[in-house]
KOLROMI-715344 format. One record per residue (C-alpha): residue in one letter; x, y, z. Coordinates in steps of 0.25 Angstrom, whole numbers, plus 5000, padded with zeros to 4 digits. Example, Ala and Ser with C-alpha at 12.3 -4.5 7.8 and 13.67 -1.06 7.14 Angstrom:
2
A504949825031 S505549965029 
//
This chain:
353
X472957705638 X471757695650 X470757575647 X469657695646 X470357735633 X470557585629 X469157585631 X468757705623 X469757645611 X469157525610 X467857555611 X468257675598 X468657535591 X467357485591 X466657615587 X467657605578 X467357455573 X465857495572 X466157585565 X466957505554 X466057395554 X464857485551 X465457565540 X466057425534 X464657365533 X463857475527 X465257495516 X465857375516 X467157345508 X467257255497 X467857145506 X466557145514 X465657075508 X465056975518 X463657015524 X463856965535 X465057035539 X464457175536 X463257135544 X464157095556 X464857245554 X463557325554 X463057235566 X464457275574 X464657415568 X463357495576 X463457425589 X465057455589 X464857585585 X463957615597 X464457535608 X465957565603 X465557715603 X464957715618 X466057645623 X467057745616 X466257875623 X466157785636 X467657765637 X467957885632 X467357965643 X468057905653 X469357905644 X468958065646 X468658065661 X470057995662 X470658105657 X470058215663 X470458155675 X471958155672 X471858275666 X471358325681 X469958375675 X468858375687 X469758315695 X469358345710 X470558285718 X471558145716 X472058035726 X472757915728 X472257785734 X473357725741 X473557585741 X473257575756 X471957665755 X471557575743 X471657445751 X470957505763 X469657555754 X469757405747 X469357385762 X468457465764 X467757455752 X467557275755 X466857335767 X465957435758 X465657335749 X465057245758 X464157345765 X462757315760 X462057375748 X463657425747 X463657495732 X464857425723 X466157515721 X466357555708 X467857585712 X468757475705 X469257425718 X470157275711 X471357355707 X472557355716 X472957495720 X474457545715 X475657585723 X475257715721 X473957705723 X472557745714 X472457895709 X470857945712 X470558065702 X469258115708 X468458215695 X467258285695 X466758175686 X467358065687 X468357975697 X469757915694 X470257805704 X471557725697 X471057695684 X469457675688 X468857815681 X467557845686 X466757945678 X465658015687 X464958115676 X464158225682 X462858175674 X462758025672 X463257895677 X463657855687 X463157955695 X463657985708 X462457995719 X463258005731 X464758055734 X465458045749 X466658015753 X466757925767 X467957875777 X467857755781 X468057685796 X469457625790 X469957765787 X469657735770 X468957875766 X468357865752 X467457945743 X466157865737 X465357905724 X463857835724 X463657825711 X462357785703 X462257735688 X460757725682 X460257625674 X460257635660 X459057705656 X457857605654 X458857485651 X458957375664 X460357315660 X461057445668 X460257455682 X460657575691 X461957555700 X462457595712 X463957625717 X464957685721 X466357735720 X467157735732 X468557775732 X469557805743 X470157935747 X471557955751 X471758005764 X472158175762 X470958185750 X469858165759 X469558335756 X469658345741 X468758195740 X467758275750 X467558375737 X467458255728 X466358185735 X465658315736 X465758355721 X465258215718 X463958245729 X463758375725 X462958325710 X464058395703 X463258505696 X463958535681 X463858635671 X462558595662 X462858545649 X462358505638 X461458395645 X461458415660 X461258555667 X462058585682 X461158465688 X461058595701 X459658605698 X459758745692 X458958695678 X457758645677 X458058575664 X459158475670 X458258415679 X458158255678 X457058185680 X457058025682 X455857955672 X455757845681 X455357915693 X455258055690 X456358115700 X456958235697 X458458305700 X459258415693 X460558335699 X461258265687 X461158135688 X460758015678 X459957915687 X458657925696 X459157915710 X457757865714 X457357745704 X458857755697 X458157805683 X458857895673 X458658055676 X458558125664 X458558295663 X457858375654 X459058445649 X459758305645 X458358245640 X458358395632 X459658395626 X459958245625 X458658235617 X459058335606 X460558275606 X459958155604 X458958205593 X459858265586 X460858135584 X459658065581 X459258155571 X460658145566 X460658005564 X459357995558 X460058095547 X461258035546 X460457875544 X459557925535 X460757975526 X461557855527 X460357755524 X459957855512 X461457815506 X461457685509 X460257625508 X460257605493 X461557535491 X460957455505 X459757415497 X460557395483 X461657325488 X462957325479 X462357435469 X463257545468 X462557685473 X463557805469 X465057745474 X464557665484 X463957515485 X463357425496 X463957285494 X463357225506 X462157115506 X460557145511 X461157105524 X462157225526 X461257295519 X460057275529 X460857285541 X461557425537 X459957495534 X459757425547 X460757485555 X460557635548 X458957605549 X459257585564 X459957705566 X459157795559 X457957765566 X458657755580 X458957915575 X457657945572 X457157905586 X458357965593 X457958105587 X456558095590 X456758055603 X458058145606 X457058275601 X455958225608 X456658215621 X457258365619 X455758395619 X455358315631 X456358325640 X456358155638 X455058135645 X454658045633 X455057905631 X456257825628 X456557825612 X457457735613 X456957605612 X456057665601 X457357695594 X457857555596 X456657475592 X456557555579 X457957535576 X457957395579 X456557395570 X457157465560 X458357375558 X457657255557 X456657305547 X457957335539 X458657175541 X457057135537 X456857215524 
//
């Protein structure tokens, strides 16, 4: 099994882990009695949950990408880097990186090449070199600014990807980053890597989805517009190439804003029902109510209403702001630190009371 899937599996186990801790805490079994340990599951449970379930859908969709590739789906053209050609670019490429303000290689460039040399799978989204899978979405990160491919005075001839990842929006502990993807190109495939690099400069208009229009400029709806410095492009790309900000469309700020209404709107349901059948035997702890009991302490007790409290009104703000975007074409402000403050406010007044 590739380390992707390993990936994928383990991360599955902790979604999984959450999961259990959480539904252990709220109905715990007779042998659970100790306070402490359900509040040690309900402080796991959420933050495995989320995190495991990131990570899964993360690993998961290069576990995909992977497979597409063998499979040959979008593949454009396949070499082989010799073992020869592979010490003359490790050459070449000590003499790159030295050149100043040179942009790091995002190529894994340690391993020793095999006997039979590194297998390149070149997609339309995404680039296999040995085992390194690099996933190059039309519309996200990284996204590829500049594609050409160059022969060196040594003779090396190799095809670089300039590629630009933004910032996280309105967080500092991800700054923008520069780099590139270099790899060599095996002598006889210098053609069919000229229509790669020109796919990979062309934008690489798509069939509109969901989210995103052709990105040709052919609908005013999938322009994007930076909030930072107000430039504008119907090209699909996440990040501002003149102050490296986040672009956003109004079809996505649209669409993404009643998707995300809507889930809130769900999960403000779905709280309100679960708080509505717990929150008795959580008030009354150890009295029966129908065929069900809570025999957990104020402790438990406080942190469960705190955690579906926190939930519910994370929900309430997500809907508001999700339908209000729809409207506005996100012109308004971020929600989400409103979001998070009231949660944090609302758990706190639940441990207090």
């Amino acid at each position: 099994m590739h380390r992707t899937r390993v990936n994928r599996d383990i991360a599955l186990a902790v979604l999984a882990s959450g999961a259990a801790a959480l539904v252990a805490a709220i109905r715990p079994p007779d042998a659970l009695t100790s306070d402490l340990l359900r509040g040690l599951l309900l402080t796991y449970g959420p933050p495995a949950m989320l995190i495991g379930g990131g990570l899964a859908f993360h690993f998961h969709r290069k576990a995909m990408a992977r497979d597409a590739l063998a499979r040959g789906d979008g593949v454009m053209l396949r070499w082989r880097i010799e073992p020869a050609l592979w010490r003359d670019f490790l050459a070449l490429e000590a003499r790159l990186c030295a050149e100043p303000n040179a942009l790091p290689n995002d190529l894994p460039l340690d391993p020793p090449v095999p006997g039979r040399g590194l297998e390149v799978i070149a997609g339309r989204e995404a680039l296999q070199v040995g085992d390194a899978l690099f996933t190059l979405p039309r519309r996200g990160e990284p996204q590829v600014t500049r594609a050409t491919m160059v022969r060196s005075v040594t003779g090396v001839t190799y095809v670089e990807l300039q590629l630009f990842t933004p910032q996280i929006y309105g967080d500092g502990s991800r700054p923008p980053r520069w780099s590139v993807l270099r790899v060599p190109v095996q002598r006889g495939a210098e053609r069919e890597a000229m229509g790669f690099v020109a796919h990979y400069e062309s934008g690489r208009p798509a069939e509109p989805g969901f989210l995103h229009g052709r990105g040709d400029g052919s609908d005013a709806d999938d322009e994007s517009v930076c909030k930072r410095c107000g430039f504008r492009t119907h090209k699909l790309i996440s990040g501002c190439p003149q102050c490296h900000g986040n672009l956003l469309s109004r079809r996505w700020a649209r669409r993404f804003g009643v998707a995300m209404g809507v889930l809130g709107l769900g999960l403000v349901v779905g709280m309100a029902v679960l708080l509505h059948a717990l929150l008795p035997m959580l008030l009354h702890p150890g009295r029966s109510f129908g065929s069900t009991r809570f025999d957990g302490g104020p402790l438990a007790a406080a942190m469960v209403i705190a955690v579906l409290g926190a939930v519910l009104v994370f929900g309430c703000v997500a809907a508001v702001h999700g339908f209000r975007q729809g409207r506005d074409d996100g012109k308004g402000p971020r929600s989400w630190p409103i979001a998070l403050g009231l949660a944090g406010a609302v758990a706190a007044l639940a441990w207090l009371v």
